[in-house]
C-alpha positions in Angstrom: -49.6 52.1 -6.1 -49.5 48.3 -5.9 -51.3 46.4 -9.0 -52.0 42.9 -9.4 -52.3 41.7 -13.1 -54.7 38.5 -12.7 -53.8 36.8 -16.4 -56.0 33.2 -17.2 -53.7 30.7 -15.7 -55.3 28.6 -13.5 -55.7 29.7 -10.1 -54.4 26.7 -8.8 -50.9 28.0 -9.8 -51.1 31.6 -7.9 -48.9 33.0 -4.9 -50.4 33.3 -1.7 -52.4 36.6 -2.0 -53.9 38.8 0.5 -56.6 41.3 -0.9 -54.7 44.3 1.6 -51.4 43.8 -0.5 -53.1 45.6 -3.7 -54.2 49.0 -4.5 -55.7 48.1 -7.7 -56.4 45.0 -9.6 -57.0 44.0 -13.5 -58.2 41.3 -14.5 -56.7 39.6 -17.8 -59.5 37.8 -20.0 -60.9 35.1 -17.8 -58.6 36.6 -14.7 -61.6 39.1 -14.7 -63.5 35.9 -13.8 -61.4 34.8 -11.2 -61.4 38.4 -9.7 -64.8 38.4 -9.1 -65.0 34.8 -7.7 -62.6 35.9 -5.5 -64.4 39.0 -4.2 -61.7 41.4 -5.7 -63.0 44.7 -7.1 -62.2 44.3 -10.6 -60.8 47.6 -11.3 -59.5 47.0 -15.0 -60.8 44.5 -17.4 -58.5 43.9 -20.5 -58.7 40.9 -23.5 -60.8 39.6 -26.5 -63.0 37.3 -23.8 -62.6 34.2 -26.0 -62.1 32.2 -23.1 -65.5 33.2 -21.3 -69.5 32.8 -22.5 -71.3 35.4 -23.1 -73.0 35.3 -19.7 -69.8 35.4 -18.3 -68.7 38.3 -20.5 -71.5 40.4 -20.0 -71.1 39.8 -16.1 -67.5 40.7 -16.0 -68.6 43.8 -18.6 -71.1 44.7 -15.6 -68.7 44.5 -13.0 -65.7 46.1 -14.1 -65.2 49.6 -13.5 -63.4 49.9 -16.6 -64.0 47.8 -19.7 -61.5 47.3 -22.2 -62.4 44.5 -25.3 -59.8 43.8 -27.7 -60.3 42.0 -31.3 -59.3 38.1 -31.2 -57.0 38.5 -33.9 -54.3 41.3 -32.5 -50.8 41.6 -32.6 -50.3 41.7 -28.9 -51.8 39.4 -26.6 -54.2 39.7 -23.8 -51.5 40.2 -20.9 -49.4 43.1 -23.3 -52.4 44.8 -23.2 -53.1 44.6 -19.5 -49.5 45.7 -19.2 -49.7 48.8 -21.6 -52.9 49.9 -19.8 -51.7 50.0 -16.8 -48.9 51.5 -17.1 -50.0 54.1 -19.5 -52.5 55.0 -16.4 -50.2 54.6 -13.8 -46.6 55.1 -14.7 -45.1 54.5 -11.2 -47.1 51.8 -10.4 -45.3 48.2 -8.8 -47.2 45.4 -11.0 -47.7 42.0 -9.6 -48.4 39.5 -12.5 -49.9 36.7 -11.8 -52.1 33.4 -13.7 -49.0 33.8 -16.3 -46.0 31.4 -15.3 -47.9 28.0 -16.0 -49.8 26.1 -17.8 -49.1 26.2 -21.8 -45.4 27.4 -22.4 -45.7 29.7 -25.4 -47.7 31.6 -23.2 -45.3 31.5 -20.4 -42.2 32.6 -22.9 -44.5 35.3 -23.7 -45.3 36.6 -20.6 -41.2 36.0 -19.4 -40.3 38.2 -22.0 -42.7 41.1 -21.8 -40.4 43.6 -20.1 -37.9 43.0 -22.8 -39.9 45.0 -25.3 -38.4 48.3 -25.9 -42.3 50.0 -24.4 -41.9 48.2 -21.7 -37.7 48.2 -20.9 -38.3 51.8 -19.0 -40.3 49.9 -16.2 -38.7 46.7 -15.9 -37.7 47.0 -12.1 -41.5 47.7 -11.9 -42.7 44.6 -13.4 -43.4 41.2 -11.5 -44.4 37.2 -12.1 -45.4 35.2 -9.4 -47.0 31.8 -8.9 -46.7 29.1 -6.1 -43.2 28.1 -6.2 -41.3 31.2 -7.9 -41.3 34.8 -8.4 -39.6 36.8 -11.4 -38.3 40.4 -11.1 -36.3 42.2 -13.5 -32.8 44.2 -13.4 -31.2 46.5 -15.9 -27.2 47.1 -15.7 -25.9 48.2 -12.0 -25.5 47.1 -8.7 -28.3 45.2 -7.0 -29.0 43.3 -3.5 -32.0 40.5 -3.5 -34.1 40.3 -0.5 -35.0 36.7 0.1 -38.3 36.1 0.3 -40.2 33.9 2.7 -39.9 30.3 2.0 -38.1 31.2 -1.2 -34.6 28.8 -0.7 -33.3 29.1 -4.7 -32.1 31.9 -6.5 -31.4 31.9 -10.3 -29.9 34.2 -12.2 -31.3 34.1 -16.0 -29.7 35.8 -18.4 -32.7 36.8 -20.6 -29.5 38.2 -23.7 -25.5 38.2 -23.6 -24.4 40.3 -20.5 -21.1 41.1 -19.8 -19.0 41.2 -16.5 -21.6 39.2 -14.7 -20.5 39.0 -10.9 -22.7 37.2 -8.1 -21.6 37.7 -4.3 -23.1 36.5 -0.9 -24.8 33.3 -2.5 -23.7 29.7 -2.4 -21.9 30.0 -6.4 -20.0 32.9 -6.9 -18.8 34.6 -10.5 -16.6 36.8 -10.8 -17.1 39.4 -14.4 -18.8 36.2 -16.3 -19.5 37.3 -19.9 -22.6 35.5 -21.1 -22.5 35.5 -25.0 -25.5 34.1 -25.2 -29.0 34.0 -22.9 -28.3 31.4 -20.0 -29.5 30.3 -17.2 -27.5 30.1 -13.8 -29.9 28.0 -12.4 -30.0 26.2 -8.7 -28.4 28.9 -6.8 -29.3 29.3 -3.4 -29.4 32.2 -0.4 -26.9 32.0 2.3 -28.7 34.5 4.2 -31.6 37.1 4.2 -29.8 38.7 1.0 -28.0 38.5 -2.6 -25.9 40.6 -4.7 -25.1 40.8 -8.3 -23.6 43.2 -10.4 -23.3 43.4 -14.7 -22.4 46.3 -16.7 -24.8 44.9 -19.8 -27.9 42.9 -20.9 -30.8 42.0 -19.1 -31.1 39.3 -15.9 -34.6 37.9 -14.8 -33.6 37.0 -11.1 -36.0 33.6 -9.6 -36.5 33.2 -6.3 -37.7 29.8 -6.0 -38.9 27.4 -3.2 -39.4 23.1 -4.0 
């Protein structure tokens, strides 16, 4: 099952998207909106709303198949909410999030974070950003290869905490068991080929694929 998360970030800022690549789509507070402008189905509609009128509300209320208001004042925003929904429907889902990597930055940090939290650590290599230039995935400790993406030329590695015996191979800068005492970014990398690999034994690494 293939999920795209619409959050409110201006549309301006999303990935190409084809309507065939999803199974199932959820719109984010005014991402509901943008779903239906789009002609999506709006499968899933999450958030407090604050950022649409009541007509709007009331039309994205009608629309979605499922409805799901939250208070204004909450401890977890709009987008965590999405998040926990979905996966607490669909477990085994791969989530797309997108509308969430621009615009204001707190709300980027936010959303960059999310799959640090200990509810959400168990599906981190399920979890996704995208927008026009970059897209985010998420690794655990192991042994990975990254498939480069269309268009995508820069690879980052970003240590999101300290991770230990960091090693990058088949990619223009090499490490060899880096320790990382503290969350860094190993910015500017770039693809030598169709593929990537990495390999740390702790911490967490939000790998960017990136294109100018």
């Amino acid at each position: 099952m293939k999920v795209l998360i619409v959050a409110g970030g201006s549309s301006a800022d999303w990935p190409p998207l084809e309507k065939t690549d999803y199974d199932f789509f959820t719109g984010v507070d005014r991402g509901s909106l943008f779903i239906l402008e789009n002609n999506w189905p709006l499968d899933l509609a999450v958030g407090d709303f604050d950022s649409l009128s009541n007509q709007e509300k009331q039309l994205v209320k009608k629309e979605a198949k499922e409805f799901y208001p939250a208070q204004v004042e909450k401890d977890d925003t709009d987008t965590q909410l999405a998040l926990a929904k979905v996966l607490e429907q669909m477990p085994n889902a791969e989530i797309t999030i997108i509308g969430a990597a621009g615009g204001r930055l707190d709300h980027f940090l936010a959303n960059l974070w999310l799959p640090l939290e200990p509810r959400f650590q168990p599906f981190i290599r399920q979890i996704h950003l995208k927008n026009q230039q970059n897209t985010i995935s998420y690794y655990l400790p192991g042994e990975y290869t990254v498939y480069r993406e269309p268009e995508m030329s820069y690879l980052a590695y970003c240590c999101l905490t300290a991770v230990s015996d960091l090693t990058l191979k088949d990619s223009r800068y090499l490490l060899h068991e880096q320790q990382v005492p503290v969350p860094t970014s190993y910015a500017s990398n770039e693809f030598i080929g169709d593929t990537a690999s990495f390999t740390f034994t702790a911490g967490v690494i939000a790998v960017i694929q990136s294109k100018d």
